[in-house]
C-alpha positions as CSV (number, residue, x, y, z in Angstrom):
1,X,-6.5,-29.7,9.8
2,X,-9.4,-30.1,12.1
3,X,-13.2,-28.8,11.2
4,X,-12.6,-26.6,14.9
5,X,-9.6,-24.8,13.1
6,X,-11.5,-24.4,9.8
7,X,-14.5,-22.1,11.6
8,X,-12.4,-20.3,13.3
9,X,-11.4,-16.9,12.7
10,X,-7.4,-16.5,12.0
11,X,-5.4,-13.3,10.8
12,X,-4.7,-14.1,7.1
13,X,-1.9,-11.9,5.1
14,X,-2.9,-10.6,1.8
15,X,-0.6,-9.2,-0.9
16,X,-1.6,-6.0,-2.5
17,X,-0.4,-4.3,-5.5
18,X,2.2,-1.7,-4.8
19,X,1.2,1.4,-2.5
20,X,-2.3,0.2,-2.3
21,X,-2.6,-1.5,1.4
22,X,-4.8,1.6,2.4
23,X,-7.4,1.5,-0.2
24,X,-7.6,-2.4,0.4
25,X,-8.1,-1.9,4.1
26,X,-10.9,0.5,4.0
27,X,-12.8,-1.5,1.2
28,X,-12.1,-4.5,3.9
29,X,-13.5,-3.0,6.6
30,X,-16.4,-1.5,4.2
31,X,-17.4,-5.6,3.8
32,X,-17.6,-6.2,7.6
33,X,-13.9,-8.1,8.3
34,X,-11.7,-7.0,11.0
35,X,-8.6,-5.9,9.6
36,X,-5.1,-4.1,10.8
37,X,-2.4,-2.4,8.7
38,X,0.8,-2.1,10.7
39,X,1.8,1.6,9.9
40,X,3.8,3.3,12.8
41,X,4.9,7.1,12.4
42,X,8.6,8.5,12.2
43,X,10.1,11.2,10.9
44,X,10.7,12.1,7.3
45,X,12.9,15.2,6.5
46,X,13.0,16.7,2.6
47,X,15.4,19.2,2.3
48,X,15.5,21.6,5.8
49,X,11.5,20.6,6.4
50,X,10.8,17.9,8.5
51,X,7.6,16.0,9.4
52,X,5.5,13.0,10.8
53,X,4.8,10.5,8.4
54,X,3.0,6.7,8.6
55,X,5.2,4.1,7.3
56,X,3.8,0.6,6.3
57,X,6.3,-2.1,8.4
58,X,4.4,-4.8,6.4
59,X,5.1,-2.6,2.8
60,X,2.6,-4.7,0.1
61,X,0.3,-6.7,3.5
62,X,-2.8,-6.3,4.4
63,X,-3.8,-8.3,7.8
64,X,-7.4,-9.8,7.8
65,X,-9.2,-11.9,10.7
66,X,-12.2,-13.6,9.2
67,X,-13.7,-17.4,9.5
68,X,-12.5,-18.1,6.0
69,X,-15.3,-19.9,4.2
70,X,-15.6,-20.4,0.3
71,X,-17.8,-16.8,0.4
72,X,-15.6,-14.8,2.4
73,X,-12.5,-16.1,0.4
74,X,-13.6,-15.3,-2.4
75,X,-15.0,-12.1,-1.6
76,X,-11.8,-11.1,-0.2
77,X,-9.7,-12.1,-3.4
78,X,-12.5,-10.1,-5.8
79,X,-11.8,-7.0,-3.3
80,X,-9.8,-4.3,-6.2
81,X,-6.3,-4.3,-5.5
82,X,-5.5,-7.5,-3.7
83,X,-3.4,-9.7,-5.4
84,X,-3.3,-13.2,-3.0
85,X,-3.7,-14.4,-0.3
86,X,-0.2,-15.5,1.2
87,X,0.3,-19.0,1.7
88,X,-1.2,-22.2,1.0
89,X,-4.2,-22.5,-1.8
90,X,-7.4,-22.5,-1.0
91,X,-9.1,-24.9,1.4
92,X,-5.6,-25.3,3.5
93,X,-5.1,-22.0,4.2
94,X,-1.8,-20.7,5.8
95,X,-2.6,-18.2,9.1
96,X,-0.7,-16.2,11.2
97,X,-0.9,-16.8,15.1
98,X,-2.7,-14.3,17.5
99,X,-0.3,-14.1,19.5
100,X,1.9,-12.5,16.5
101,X,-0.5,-9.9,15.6
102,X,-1.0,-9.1,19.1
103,X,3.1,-8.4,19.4
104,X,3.2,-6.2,16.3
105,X,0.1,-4.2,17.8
106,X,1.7,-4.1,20.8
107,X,5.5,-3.0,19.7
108,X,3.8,-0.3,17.0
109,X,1.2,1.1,19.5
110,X,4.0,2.0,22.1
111,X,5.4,4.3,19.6
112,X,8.9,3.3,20.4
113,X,11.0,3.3,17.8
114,X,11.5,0.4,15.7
115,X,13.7,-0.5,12.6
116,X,13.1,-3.4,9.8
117,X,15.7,-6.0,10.2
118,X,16.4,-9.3,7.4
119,X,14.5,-12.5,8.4
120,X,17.1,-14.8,8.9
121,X,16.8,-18.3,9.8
122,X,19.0,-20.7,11.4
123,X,21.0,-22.1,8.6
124,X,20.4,-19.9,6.0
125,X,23.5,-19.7,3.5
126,X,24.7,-15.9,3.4
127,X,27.5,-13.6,2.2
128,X,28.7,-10.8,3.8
129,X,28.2,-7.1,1.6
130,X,30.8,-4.5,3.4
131,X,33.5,-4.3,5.6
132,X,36.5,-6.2,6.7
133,X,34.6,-9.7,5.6
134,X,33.1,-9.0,2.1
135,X,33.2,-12.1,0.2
136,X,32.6,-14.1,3.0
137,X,30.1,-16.9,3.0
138,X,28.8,-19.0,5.4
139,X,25.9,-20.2,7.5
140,X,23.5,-18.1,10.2
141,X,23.6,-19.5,13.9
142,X,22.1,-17.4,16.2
143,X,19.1,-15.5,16.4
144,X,20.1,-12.2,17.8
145,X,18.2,-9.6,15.5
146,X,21.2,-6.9,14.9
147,X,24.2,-9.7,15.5
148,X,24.1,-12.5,13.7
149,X,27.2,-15.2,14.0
150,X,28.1,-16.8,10.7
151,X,30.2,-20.1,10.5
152,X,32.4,-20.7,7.9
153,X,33.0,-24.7,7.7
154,X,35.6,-26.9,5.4
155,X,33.9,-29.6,5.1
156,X,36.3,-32.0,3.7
157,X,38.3,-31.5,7.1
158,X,34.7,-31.2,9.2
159,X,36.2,-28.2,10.7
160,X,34.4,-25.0,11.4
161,X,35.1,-21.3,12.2
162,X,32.2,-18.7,13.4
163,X,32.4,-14.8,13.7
164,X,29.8,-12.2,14.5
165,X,28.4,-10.0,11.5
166,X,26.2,-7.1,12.0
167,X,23.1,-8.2,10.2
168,X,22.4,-5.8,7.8
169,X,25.9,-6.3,6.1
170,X,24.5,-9.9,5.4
171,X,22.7,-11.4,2.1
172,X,21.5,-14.2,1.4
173,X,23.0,-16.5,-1.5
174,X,22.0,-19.9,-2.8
175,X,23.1,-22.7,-1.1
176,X,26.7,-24.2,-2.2
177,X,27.1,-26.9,-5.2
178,X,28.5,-30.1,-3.4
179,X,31.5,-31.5,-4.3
């Protein structure tokens, strides 16, 4: 990590306790950092009454762009409610690309509607929860964000068979014992 990167300002991701990302935001901003709280609105319904509502997309996250020096981190981790911040200990710091927060801001301020989907990566071991393949396990390969096609391999034989799973029927299980 270069000095350049280190006096830079980044968006850091802190973890808050549970249902407090608000209160952590406004004492944030109350110390001077920028920071961003992706909440987007939709439509709640108890009993026959139905309303607009925020929901959190980042549930437990705070965002915060600062130039992360030994004050400021530590200012930021004394802040009430904050529990970490997510990543890599203190001075190596993991950020998250501009050009990420940007998107987010970008998708939420359209008010589009939007849905949470897993994080899968390529190769992740997983088992499907419903329908015709329940039971099944097997290995993500593609990065489609509702589709996700699964391989199922025998190993012994180096054969392989894939399928497409809808991707919230997926789970994902530790990977296999070897033989």
């Amino acid at each position: 990590m270069s000095y350049s990167q280190i006096t830079q300002e980044h968006w850091y991701a802190l973890h808050c306790k549970s249902r407090h990302e608000r209160q952590v935001e406004t004492r944030l901003r109350a110390q001077g950092l920028t920071t961003y709280l992706a909440e987007h609105e939709v439509l709640a319904q108890w009993g026959a009454r139905r309303r607009k509502v925020k929901k959190n997309t980042l549930p437990g996250y705070v965002l915060v762009r600062a130039q992360m020096e030994a004050r400021t981190h530590l200012n930021i981790l004394q802040t009430t409610s904050v529990v970490k911040i997510v990543g890599k200990p203190w001075p190596r710091l993991s950020w998250i690309p501009d050009e990420q927060v940007e998107s987010l801001r970008l998708m939420l301020g359209a008010s589009l509607p939007v849905e949470d989907v897993a994080y899968w990566n390529l190769g992740d071991r997983v088992e499907v929860t419903a329908g015709p393949l329940t039971g099944l396990h097997g290995y993500v390969t593609s990065n489609d964000h509702r589709r996700k096609r699964v391989i199922v391999s025998i190993d012994l034989l180096r054969r392989s068979v894939a399928v497409e799973v809808e991707a919230h029927l997926l789970r994902e299980v530790a990977p296999a014992a070897e033989a």
